[in-house]
C-alpha positions as a Markdown table, in Angstrom:
| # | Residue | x | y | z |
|---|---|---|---|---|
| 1 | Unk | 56.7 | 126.6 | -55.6 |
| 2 | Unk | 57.8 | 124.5 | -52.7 |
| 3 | Unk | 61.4 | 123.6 | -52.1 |
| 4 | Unk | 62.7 | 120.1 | -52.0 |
| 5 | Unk | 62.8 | 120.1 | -48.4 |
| 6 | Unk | 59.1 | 121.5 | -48.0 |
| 7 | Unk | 57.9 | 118.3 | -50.3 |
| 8 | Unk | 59.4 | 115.6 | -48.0 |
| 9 | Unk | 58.2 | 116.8 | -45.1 |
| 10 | Unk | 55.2 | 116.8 | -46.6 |
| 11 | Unk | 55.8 | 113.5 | -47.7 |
| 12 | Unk | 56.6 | 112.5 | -44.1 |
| 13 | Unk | 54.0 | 114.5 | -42.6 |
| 14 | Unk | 51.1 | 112.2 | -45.0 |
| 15 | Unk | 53.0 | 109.0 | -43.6 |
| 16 | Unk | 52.2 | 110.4 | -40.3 |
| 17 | Unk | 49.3 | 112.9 | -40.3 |
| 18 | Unk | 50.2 | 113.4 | -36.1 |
| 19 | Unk | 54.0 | 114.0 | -36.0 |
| 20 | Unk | 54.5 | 116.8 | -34.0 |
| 21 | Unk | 58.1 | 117.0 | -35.1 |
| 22 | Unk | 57.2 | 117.1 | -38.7 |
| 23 | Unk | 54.7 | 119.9 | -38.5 |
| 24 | Unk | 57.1 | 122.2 | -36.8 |
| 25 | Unk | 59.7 | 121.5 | -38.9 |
| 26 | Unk | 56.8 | 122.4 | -41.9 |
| 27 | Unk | 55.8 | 125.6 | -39.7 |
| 28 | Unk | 60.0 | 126.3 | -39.3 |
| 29 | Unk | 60.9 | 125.8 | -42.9 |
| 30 | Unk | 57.9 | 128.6 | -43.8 |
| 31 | Unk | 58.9 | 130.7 | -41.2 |
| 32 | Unk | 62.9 | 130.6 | -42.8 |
| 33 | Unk | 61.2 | 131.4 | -46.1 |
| 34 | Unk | 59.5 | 134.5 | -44.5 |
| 35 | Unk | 56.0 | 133.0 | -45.9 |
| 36 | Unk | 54.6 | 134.1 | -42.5 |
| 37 | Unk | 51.0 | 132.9 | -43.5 |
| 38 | Unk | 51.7 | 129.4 | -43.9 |
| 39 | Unk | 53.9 | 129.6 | -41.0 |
| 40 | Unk | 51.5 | 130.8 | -39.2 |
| 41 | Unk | 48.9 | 128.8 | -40.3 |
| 42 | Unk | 51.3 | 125.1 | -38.9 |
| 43 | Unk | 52.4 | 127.0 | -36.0 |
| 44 | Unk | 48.9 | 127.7 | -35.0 |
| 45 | Unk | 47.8 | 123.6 | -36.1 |
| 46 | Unk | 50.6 | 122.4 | -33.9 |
| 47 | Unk | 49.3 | 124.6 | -30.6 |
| 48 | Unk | 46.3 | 123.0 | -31.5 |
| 49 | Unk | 46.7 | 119.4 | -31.9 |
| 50 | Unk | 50.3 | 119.6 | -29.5 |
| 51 | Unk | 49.4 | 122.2 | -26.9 |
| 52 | Unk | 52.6 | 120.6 | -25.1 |
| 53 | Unk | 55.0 | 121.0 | -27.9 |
| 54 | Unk | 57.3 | 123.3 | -26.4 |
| 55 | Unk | 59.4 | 124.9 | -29.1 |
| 56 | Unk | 56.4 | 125.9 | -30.7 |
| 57 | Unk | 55.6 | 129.2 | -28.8 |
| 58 | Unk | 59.1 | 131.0 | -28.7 |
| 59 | Unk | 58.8 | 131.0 | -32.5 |
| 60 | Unk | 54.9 | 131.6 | -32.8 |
| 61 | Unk | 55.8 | 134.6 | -30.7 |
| 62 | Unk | 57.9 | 135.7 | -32.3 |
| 63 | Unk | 56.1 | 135.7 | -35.9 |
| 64 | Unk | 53.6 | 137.3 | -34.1 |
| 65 | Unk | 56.2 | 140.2 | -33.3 |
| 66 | Unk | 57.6 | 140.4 | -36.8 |
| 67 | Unk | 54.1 | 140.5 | -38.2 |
| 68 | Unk | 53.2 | 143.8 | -36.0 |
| 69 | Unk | 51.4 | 141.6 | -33.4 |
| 70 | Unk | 53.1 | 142.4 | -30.6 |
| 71 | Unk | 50.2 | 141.4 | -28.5 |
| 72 | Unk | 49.6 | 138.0 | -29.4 |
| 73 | Unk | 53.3 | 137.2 | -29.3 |
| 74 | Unk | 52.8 | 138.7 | -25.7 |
| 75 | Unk | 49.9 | 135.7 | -25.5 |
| 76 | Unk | 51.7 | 133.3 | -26.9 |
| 77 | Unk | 54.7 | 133.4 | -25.0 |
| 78 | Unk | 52.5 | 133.5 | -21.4 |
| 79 | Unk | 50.6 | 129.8 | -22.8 |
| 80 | Unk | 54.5 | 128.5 | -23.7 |
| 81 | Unk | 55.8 | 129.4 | -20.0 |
| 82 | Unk | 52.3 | 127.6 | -18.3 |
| 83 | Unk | 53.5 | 124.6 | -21.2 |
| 84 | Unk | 57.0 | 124.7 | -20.2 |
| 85 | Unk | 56.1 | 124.6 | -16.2 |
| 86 | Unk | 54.1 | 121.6 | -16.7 |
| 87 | Unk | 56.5 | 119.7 | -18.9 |
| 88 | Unk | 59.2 | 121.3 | -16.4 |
| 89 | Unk | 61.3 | 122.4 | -19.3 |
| 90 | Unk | 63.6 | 124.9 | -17.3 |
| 91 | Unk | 65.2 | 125.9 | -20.8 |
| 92 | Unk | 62.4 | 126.6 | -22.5 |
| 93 | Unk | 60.7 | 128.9 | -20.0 |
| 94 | Unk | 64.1 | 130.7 | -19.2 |
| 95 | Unk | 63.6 | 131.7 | -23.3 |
| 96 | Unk | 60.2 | 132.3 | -22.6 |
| 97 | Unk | 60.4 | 134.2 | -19.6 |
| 98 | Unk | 63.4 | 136.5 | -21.9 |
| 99 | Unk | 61.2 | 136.5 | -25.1 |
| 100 | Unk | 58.1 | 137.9 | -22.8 |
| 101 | Unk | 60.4 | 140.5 | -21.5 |
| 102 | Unk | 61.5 | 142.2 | -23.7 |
| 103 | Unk | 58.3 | 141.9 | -25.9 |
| 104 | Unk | 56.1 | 143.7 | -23.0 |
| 105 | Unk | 59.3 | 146.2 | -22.4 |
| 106 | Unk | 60.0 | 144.3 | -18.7 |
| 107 | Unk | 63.9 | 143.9 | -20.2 |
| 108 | Unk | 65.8 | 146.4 | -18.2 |
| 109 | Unk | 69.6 | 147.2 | -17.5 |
| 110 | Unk | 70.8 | 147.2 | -13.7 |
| 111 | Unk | 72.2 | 149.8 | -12.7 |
């Protein structure tokens, strides 16, 4: 059964079928309710229809990792750093960059 939240966002997203906001905030609100398939299943739509939505890939990755797909989280997080260089979101990449790290073992203490 869908919360109250997940029912106005839906409600928001039929007013506006090509919100980018609204279907990561659908994709987020999954992801918080550990239903990793529909999360995965807006996540994946907004890459899709907003390639340049930002925010997406961090958390995209990340499902990926939690789901045992280390891999594709790997992926993911390269196509969110070439997203974030074009929209030259320094932030973004920085988390990126980290995420991608420490996913492909590159995370490493100086010594």
């Amino acid at each position: 059964m869908q919360n109250q939240r997940l029912a106005k966002l839906f409600e928001f997203l039929e007013a506006d079928p090509n919100d980018s906001f609204i279907l990561y905030a659908i994709a987020t609100e999954y992801n918080a309710q550990n239903d990793t398939e529909n999360a995965l299943k807006y996540y994946l739509k907004l890459t899709q229809k907003h390639p340049d939505y930002v925010g997406t890939y961090y958390h995209l990755g990340k499902l990926y990792e939690k789901i045992g797909q280390k891999e594709e989280g790997i992926k993911t997080y390269q196509i969110g750093m070439q997203a974030a260089r074009q929209k030259r979101d320094m932030h973004a990449l920085s988390e990126l960059q980290g995420a991608y790290n420490s996913a492909a073992g590159l995370d490493y203490e100086d010594d």
